[in-house]
PyMOL commands that place a pseudoatom at each C-alpha (Angstrom):
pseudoatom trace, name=CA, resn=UNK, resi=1, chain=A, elem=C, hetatm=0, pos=[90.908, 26.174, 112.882]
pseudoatom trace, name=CA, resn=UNK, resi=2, chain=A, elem=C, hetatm=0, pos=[93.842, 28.437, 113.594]
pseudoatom trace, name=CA, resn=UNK, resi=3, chain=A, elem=C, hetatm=0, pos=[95.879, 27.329, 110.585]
pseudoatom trace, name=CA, resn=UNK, resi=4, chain=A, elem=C, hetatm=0, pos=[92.368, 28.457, 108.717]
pseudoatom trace, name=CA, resn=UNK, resi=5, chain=A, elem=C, hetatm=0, pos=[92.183, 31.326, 110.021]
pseudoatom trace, name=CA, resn=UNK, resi=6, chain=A, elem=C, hetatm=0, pos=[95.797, 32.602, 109.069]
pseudoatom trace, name=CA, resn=UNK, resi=7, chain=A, elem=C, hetatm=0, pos=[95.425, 31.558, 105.824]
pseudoatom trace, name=CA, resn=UNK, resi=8, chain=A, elem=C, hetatm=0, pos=[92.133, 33.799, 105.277]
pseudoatom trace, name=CA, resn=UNK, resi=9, chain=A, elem=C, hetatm=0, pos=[93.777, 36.651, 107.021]
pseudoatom trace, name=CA, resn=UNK, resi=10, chain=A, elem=C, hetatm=0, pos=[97.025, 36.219, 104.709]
pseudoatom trace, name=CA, resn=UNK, resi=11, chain=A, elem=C, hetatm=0, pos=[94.776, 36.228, 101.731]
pseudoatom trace, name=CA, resn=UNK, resi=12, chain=A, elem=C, hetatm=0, pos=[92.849, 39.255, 103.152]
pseudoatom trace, name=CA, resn=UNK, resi=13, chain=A, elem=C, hetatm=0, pos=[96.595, 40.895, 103.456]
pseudoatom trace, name=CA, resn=UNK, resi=14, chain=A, elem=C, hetatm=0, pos=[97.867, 40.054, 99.959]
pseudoatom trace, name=CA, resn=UNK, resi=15, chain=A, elem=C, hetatm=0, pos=[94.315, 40.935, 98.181]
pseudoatom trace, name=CA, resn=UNK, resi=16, chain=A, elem=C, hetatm=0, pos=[94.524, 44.272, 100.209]
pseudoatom trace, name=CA, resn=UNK, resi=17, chain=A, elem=C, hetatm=0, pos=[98.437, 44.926, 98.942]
pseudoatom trace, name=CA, resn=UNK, resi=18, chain=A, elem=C, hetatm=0, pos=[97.140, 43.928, 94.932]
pseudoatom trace, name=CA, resn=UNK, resi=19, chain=A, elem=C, hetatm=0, pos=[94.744, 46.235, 95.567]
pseudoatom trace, name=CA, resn=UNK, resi=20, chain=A, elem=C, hetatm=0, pos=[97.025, 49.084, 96.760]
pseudoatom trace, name=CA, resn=UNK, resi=21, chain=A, elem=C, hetatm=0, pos=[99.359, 48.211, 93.753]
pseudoatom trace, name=CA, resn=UNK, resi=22, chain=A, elem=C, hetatm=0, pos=[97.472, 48.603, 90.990]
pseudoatom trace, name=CA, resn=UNK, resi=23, chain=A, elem=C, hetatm=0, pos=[96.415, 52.143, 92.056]
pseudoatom trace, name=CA, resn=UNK, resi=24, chain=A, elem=C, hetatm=0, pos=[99.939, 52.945, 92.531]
pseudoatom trace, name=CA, resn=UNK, resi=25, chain=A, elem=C, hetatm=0, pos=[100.618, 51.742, 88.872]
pseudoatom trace, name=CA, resn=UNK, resi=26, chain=A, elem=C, hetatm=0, pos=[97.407, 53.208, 87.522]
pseudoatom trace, name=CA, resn=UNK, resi=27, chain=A, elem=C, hetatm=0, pos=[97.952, 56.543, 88.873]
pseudoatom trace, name=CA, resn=UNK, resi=28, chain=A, elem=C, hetatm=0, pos=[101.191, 56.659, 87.071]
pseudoatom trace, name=CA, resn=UNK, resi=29, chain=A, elem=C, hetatm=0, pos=[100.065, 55.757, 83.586]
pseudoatom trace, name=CA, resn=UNK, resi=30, chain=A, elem=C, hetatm=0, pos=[96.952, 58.012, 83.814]
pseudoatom trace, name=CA, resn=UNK, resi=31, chain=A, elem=C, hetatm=0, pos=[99.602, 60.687, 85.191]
pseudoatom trace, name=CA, resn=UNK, resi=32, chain=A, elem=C, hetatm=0, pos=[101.845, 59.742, 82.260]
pseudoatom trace, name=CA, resn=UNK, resi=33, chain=A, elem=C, hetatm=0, pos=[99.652, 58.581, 79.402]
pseudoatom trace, name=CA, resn=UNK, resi=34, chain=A, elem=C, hetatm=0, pos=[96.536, 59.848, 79.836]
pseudoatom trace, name=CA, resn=UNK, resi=35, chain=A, elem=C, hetatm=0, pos=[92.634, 58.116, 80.641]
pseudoatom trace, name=CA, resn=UNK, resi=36, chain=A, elem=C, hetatm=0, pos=[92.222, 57.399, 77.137]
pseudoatom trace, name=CA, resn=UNK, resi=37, chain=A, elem=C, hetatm=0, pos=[95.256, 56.269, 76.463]
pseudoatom trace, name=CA, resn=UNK, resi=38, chain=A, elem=C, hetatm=0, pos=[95.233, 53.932, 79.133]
pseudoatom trace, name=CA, resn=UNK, resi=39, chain=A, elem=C, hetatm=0, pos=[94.609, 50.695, 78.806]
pseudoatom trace, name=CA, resn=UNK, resi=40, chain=A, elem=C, hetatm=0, pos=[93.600, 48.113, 81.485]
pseudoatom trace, name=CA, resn=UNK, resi=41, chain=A, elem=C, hetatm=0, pos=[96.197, 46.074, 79.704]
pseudoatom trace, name=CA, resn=UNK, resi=42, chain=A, elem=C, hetatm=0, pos=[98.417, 48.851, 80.406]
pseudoatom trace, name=CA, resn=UNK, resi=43, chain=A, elem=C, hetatm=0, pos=[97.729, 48.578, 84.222]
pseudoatom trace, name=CA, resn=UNK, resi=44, chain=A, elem=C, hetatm=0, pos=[98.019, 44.820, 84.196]
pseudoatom trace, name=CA, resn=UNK, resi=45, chain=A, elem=C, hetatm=0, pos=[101.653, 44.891, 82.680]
pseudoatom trace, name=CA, resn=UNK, resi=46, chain=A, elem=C, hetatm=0, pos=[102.621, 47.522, 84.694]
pseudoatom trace, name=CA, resn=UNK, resi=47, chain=A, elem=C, hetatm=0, pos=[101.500, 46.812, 88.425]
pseudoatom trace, name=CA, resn=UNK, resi=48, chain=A, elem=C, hetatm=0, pos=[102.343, 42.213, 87.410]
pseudoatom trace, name=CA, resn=UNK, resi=49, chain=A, elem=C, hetatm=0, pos=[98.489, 41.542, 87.913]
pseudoatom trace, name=CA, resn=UNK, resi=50, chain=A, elem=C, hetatm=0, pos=[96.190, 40.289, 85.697]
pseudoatom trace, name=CA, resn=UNK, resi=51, chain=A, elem=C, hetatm=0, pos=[93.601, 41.967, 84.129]
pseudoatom trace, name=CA, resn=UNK, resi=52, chain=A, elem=C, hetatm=0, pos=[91.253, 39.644, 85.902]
pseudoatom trace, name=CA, resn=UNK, resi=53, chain=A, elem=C, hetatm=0, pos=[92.816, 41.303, 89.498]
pseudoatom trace, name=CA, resn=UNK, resi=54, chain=A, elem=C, hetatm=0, pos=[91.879, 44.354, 87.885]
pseudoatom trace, name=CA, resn=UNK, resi=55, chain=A, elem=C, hetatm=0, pos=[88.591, 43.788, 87.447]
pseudoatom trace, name=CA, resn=UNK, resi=56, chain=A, elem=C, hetatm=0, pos=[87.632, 42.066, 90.471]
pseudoatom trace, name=CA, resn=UNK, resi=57, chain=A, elem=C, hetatm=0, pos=[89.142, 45.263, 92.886]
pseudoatom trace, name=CA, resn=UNK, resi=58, chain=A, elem=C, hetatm=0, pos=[87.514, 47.903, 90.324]
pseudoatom trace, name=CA, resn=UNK, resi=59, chain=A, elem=C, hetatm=0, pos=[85.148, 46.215, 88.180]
pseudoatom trace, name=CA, resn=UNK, resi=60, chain=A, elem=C, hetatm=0, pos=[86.606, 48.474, 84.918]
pseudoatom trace, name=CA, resn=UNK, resi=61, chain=A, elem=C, hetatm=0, pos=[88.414, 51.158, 84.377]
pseudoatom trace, name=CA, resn=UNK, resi=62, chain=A, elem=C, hetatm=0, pos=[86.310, 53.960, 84.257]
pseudoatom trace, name=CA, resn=UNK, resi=63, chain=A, elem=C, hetatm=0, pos=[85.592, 53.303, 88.253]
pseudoatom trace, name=CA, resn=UNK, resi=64, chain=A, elem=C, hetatm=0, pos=[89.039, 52.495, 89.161]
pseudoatom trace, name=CA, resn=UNK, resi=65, chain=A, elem=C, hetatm=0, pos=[90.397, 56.259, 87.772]
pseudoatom trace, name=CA, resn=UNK, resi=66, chain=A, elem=C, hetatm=0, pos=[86.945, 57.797, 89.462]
pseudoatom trace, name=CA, resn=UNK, resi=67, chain=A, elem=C, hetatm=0, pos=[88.349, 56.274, 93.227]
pseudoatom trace, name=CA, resn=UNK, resi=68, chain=A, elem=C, hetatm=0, pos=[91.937, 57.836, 92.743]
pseudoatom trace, name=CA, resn=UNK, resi=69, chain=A, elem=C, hetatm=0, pos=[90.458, 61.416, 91.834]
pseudoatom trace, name=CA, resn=UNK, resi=70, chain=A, elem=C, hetatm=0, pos=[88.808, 60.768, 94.863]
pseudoatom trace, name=CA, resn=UNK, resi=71, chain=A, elem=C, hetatm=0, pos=[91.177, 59.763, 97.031]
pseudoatom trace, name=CA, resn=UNK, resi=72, chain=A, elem=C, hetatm=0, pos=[93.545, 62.371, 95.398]
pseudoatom trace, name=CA, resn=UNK, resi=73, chain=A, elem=C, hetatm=0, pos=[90.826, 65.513, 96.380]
pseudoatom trace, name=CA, resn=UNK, resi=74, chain=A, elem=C, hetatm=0, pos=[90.846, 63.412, 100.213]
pseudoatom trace, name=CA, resn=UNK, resi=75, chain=A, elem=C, hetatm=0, pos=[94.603, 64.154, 100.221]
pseudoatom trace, name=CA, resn=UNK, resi=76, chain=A, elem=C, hetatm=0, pos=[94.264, 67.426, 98.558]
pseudoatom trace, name=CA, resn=UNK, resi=77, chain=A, elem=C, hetatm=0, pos=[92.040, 68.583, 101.868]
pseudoatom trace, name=CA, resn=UNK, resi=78, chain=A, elem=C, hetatm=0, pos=[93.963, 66.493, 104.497]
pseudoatom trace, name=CA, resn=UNK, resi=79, chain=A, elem=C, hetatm=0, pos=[97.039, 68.521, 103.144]
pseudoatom trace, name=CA, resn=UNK, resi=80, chain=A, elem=C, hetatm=0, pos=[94.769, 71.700, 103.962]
pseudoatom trace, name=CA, resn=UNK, resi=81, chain=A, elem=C, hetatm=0, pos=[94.152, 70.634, 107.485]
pseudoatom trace, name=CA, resn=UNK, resi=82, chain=A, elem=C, hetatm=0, pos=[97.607, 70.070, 108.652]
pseudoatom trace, name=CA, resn=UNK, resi=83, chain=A, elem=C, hetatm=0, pos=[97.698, 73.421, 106.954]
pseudoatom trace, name=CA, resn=UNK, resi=84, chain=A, elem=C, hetatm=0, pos=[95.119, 75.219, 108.161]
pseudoatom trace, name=CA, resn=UNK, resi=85, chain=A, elem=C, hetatm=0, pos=[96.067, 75.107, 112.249]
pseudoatom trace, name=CA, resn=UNK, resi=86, chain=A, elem=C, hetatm=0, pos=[98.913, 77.530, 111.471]
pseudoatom trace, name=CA, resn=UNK, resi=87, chain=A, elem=C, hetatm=0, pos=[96.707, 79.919, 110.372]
pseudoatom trace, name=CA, resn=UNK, resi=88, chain=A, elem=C, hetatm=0, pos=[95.415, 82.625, 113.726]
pseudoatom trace, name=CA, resn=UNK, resi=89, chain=A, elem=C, hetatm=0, pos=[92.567, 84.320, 111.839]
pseudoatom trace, name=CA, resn=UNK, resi=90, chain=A, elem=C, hetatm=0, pos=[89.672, 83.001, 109.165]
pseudoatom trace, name=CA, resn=UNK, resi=91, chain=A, elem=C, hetatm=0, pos=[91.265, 86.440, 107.284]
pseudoatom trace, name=CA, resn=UNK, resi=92, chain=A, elem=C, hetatm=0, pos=[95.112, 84.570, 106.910]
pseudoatom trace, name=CA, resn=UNK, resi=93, chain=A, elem=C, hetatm=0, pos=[93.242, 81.406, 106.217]
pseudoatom trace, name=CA, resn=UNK, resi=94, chain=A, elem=C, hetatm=0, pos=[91.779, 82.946, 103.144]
pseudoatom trace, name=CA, resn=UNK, resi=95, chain=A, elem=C, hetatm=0, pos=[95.523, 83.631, 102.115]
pseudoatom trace, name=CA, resn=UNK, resi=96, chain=A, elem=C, hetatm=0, pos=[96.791, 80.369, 102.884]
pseudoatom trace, name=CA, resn=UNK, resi=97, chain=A, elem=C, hetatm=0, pos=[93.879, 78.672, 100.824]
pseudoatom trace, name=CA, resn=UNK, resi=98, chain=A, elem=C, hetatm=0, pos=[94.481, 80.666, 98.016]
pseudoatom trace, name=CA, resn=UNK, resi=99, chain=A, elem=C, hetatm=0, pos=[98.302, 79.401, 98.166]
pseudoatom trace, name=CA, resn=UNK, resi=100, chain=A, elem=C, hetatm=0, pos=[97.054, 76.277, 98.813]
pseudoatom trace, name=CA, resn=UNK, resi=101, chain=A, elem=C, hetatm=0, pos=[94.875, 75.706, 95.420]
pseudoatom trace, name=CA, resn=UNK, resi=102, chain=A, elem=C, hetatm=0, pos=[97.447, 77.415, 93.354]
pseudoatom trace, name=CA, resn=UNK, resi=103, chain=A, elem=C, hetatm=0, pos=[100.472, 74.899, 94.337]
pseudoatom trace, name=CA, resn=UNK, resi=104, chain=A, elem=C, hetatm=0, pos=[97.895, 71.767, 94.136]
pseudoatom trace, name=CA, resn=UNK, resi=105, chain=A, elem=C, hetatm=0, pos=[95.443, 72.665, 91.495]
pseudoatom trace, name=CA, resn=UNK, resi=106, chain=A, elem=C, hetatm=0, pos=[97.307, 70.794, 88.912]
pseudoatom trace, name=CA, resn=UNK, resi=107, chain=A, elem=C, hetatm=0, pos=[97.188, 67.236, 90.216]
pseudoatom trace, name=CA, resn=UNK, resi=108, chain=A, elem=C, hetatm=0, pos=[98.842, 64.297, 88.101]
pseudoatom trace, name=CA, resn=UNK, resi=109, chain=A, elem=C, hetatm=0, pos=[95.114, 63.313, 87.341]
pseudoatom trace, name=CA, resn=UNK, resi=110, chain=A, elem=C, hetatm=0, pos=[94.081, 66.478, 86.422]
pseudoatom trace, name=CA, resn=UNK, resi=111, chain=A, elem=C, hetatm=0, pos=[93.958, 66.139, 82.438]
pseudoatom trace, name=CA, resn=UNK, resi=112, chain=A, elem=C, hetatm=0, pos=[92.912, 62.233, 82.578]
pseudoatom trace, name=CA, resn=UNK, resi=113, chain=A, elem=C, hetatm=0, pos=[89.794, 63.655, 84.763]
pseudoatom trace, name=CA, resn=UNK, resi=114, chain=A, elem=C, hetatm=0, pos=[89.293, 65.814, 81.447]
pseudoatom trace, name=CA, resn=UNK, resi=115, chain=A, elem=C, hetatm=0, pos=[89.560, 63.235, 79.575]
pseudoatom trace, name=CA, resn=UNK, resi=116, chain=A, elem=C, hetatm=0, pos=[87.471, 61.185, 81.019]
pseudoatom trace, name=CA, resn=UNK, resi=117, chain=A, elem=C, hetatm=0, pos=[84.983, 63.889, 81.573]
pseudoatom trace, name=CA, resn=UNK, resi=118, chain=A, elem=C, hetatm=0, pos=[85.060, 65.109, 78.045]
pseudoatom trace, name=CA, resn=UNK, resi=119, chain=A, elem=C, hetatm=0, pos=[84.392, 61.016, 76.685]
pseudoatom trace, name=CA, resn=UNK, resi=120, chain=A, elem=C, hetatm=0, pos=[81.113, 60.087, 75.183]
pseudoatom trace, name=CA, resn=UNK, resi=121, chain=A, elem=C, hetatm=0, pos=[81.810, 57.171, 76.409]
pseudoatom trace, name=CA, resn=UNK, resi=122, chain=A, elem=C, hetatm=0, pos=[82.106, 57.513, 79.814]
pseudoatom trace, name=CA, resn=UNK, resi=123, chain=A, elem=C, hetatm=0, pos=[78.987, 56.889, 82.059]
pseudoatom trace, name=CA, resn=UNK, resi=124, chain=A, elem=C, hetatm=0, pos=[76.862, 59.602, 83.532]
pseudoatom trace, name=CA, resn=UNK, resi=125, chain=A, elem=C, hetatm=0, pos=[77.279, 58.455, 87.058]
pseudoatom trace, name=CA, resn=UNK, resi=126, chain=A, elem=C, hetatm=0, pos=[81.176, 58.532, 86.955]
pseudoatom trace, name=CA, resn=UNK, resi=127, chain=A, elem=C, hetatm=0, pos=[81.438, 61.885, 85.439]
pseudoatom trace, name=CA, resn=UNK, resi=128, chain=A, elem=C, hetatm=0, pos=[78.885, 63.242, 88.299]
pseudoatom trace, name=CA, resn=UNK, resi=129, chain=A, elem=C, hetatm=0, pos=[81.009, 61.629, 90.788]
pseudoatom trace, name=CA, resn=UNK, resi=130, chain=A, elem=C, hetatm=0, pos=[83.919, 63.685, 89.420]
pseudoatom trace, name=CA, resn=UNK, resi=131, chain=A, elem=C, hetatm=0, pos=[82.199, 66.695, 89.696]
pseudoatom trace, name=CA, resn=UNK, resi=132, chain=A, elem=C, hetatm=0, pos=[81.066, 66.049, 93.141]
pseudoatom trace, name=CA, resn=UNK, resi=133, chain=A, elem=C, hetatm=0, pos=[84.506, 66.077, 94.184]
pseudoatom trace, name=CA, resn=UNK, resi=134, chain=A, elem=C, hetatm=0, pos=[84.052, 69.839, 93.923]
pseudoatom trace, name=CA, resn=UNK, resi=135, chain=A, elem=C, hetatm=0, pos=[81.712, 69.477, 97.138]
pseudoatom trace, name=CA, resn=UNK, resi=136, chain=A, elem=C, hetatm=0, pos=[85.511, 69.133, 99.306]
pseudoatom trace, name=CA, resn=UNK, resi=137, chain=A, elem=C, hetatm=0, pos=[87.357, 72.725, 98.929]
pseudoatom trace, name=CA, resn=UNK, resi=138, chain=A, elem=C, hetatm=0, pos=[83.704, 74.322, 98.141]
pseudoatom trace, name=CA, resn=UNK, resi=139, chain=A, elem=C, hetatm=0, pos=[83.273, 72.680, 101.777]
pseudoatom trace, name=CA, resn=UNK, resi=140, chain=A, elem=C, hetatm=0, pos=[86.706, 74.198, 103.055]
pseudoatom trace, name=CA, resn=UNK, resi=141, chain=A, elem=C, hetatm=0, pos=[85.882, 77.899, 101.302]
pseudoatom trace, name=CA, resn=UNK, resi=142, chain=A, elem=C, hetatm=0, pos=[82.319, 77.624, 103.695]
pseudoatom trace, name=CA, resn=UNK, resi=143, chain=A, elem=C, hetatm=0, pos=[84.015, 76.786, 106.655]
pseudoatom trace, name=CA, resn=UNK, resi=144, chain=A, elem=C, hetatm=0, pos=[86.477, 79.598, 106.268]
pseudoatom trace, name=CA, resn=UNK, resi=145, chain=A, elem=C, hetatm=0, pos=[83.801, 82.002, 105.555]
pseudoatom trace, name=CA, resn=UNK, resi=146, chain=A, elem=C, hetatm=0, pos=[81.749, 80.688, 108.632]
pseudoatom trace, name=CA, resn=UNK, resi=147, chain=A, elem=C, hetatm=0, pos=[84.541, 80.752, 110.958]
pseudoatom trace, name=CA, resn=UNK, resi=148, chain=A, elem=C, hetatm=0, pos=[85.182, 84.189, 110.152]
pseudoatom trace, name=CA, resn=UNK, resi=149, chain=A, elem=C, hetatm=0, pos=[81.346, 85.343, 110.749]
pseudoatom trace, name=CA, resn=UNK, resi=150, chain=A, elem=C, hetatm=0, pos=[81.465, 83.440, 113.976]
pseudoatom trace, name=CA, resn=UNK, resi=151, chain=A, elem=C, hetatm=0, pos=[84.523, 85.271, 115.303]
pseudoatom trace, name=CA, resn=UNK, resi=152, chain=A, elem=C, hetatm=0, pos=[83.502, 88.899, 114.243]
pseudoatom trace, name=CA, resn=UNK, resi=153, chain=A, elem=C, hetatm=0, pos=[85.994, 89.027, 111.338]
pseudoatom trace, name=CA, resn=UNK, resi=154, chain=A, elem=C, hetatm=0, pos=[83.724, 89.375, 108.885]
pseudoatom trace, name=CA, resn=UNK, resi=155, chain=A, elem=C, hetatm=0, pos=[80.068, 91.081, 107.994]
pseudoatom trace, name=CA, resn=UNK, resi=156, chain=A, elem=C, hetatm=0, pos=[77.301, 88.891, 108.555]
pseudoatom trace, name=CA, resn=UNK, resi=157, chain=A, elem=C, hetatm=0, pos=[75.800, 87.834, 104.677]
pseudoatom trace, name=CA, resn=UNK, resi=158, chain=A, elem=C, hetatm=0, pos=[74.530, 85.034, 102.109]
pseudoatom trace, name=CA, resn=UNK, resi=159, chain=A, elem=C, hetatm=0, pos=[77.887, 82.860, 102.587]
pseudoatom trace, name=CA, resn=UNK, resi=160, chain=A, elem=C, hetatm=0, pos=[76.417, 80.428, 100.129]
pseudoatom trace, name=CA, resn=UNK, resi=161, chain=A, elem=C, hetatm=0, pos=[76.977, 83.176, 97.522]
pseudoatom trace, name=CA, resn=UNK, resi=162, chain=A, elem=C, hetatm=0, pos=[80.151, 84.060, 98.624]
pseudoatom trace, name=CA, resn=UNK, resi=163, chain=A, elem=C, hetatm=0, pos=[81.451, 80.847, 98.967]
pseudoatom trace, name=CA, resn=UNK, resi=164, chain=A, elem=C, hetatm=0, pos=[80.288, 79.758, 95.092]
pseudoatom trace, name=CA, resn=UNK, resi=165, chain=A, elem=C, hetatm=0, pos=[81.795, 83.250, 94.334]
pseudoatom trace, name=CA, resn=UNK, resi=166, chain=A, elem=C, hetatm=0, pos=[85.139, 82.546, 95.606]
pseudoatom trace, name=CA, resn=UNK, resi=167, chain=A, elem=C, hetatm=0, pos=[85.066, 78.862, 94.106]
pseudoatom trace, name=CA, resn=UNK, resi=168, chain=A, elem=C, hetatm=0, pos=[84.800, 79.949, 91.002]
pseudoatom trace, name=CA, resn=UNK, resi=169, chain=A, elem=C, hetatm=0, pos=[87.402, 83.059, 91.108]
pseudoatom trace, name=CA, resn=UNK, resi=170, chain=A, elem=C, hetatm=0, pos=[90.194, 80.591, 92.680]
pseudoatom trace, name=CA, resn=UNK, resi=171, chain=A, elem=C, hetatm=0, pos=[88.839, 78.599, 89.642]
pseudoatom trace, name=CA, resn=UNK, resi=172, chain=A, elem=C, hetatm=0, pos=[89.086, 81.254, 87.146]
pseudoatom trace, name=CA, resn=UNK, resi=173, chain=A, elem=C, hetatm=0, pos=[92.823, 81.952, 88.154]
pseudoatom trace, name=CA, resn=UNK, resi=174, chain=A, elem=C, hetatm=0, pos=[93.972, 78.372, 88.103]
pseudoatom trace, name=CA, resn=UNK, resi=175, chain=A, elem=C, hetatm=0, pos=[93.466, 78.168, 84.539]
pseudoatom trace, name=CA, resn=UNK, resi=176, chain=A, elem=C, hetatm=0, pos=[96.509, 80.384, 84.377]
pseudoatom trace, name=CA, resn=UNK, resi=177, chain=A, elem=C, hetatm=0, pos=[98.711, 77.628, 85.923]
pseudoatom trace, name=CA, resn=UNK, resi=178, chain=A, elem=C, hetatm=0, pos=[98.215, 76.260, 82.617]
pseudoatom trace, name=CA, resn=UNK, resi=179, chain=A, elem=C, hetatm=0, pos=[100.637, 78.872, 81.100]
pseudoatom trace, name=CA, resn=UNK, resi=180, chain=A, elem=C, hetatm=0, pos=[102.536, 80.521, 83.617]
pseudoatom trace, name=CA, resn=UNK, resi=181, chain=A, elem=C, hetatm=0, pos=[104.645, 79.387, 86.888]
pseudoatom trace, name=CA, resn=UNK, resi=182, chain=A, elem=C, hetatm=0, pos=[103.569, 79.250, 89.798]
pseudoatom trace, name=CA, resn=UNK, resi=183, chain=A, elem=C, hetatm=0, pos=[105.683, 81.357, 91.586]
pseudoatom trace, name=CA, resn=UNK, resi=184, chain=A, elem=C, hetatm=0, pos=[104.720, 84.021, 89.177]
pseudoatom trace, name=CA, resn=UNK, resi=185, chain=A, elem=C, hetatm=0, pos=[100.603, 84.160, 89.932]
pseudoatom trace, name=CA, resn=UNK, resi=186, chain=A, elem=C, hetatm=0, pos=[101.082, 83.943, 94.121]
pseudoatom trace, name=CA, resn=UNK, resi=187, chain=A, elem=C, hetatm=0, pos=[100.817, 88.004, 93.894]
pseudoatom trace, name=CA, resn=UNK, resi=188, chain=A, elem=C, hetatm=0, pos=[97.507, 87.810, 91.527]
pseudoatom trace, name=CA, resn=UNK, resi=189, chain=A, elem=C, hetatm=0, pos=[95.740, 84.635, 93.873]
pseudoatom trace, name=CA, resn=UNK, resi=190, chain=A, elem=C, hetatm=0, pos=[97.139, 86.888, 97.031]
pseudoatom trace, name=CA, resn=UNK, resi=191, chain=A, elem=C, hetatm=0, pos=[95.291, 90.189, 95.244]
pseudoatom trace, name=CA, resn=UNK, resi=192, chain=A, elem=C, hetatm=0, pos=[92.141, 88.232, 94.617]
pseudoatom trace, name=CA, resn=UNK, resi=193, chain=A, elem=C, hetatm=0, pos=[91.487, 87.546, 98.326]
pseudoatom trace, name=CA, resn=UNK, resi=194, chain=A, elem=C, hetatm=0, pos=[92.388, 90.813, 99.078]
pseudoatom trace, name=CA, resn=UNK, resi=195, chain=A, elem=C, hetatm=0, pos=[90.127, 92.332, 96.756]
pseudoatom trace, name=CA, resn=UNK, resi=196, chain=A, elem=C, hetatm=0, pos=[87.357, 90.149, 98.330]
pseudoatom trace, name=CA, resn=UNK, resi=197, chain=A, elem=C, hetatm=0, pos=[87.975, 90.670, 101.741]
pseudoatom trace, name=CA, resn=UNK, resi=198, chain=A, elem=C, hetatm=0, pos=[87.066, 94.407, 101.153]
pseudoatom trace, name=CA, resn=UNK, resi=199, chain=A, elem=C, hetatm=0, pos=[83.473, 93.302, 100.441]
pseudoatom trace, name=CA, resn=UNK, resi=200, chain=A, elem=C, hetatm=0, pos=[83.310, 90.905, 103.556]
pseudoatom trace, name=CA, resn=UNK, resi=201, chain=A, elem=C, hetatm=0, pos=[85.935, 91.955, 106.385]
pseudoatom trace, name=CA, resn=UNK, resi=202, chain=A, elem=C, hetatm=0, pos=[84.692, 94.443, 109.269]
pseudoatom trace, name=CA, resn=UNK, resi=203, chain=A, elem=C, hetatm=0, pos=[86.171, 97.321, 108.887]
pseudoatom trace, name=CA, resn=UNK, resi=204, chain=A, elem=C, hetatm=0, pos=[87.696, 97.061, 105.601]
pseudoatom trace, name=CA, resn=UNK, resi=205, chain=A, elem=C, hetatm=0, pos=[91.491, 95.268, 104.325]
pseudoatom trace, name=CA, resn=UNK, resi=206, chain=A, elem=C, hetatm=0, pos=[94.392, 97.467, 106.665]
for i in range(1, 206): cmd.bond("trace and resi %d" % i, "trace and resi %d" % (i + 1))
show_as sticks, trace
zoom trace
């Protein structure tokens, strides 16, 4: 019974380690490559497992890119976090998360999720889940806002608003990263927050 028992756990272990394999190897063709010019075949060669692996961890390969966006926005805010402690004030946390999603806005994934995305092929309930993933720094830009309401930082107002408002500026601006280095833009993200601040911040940006 022991001797059974080992040999489930061992094949718990070693379909666990597949598993974690062939999201390595997938994340590095979709990085390299591209969704759609990814194959599952691709992945297979790649990672040594068969296509068969594949399927039976993911199902296809629509779902399998879908779980590493979404594991890559969970390390996107768990980067954030470790982060976000340094910061004394909601007002310098507003800086540091407009540093932060200008150095990790352009995530190997990013132009597969496009792809993807962009595919008539792709299923409705894969592309929502993609844009769902929007739900984790819109979360982080609340909590900001919040915290600085709470401890007298900033005016009390609709933070719903002001929270889609500065989604979709920090948005706005990462489309430059497309273009231009990084480096370059830190003054422009830095400007934008000061700019908003001096609708939102007691007493006005000193």
């Amino acid at each position: 019974m022991l001797e059974r028992r080992k040999i489930l756990s061992k094949r718990r272990y070693d379909s666990e380690k597949a598993k974690v394999e062939i999201m390595e190897h997938a994340v590095s063709l979709f990085s390299q490559k591209g969704y759609n010019q990814t194959s599952v075949g691709d992945i297979s060669t790649a990672s040594g497992y068969s296509k068969g692996h594949i399927y039976y961890h993911f199902e296809n390969k629509e779902k399998l890119f879908v779980l590493l966006a979404q594991q890559t926005m969970q390390d996107w805010h768990s980067k954030w976090l470790e982060k976000e402690i340094t910061y004394s004030t909601a007002t310098k946390k507003l800086y540091g998360m407009a540093m932060h999603v200008l150095y990790h806005y352009q995530t190997p994934l990013l132009r597969s999720g496009q792809e993807l995305a962009a595919n008539p092929k792709s299923s409705p309930e894969s592309i929502q889940q993609l844009f769902n993933l929007a739900v984790v720094p819109m979360g982080a830009y609340r909590a900001i806002l919040q915290e600085g309401i709470d401890r007298g930082e900033f005016i009390h107002g609709n933070i719903d608003e002001w929270t889609i408002l500065l989604g979709t500026w920090l948005g706005g601006l990462c489309q430059l990263t497309n273009t231009q280095e990084l480096k370059e833009l830190e003054p422009l993200f830095q400007q934008a927050i000061t700019i908003f601040l001096k609708e939102i911040k007691k007493g006005g940006v000193k």
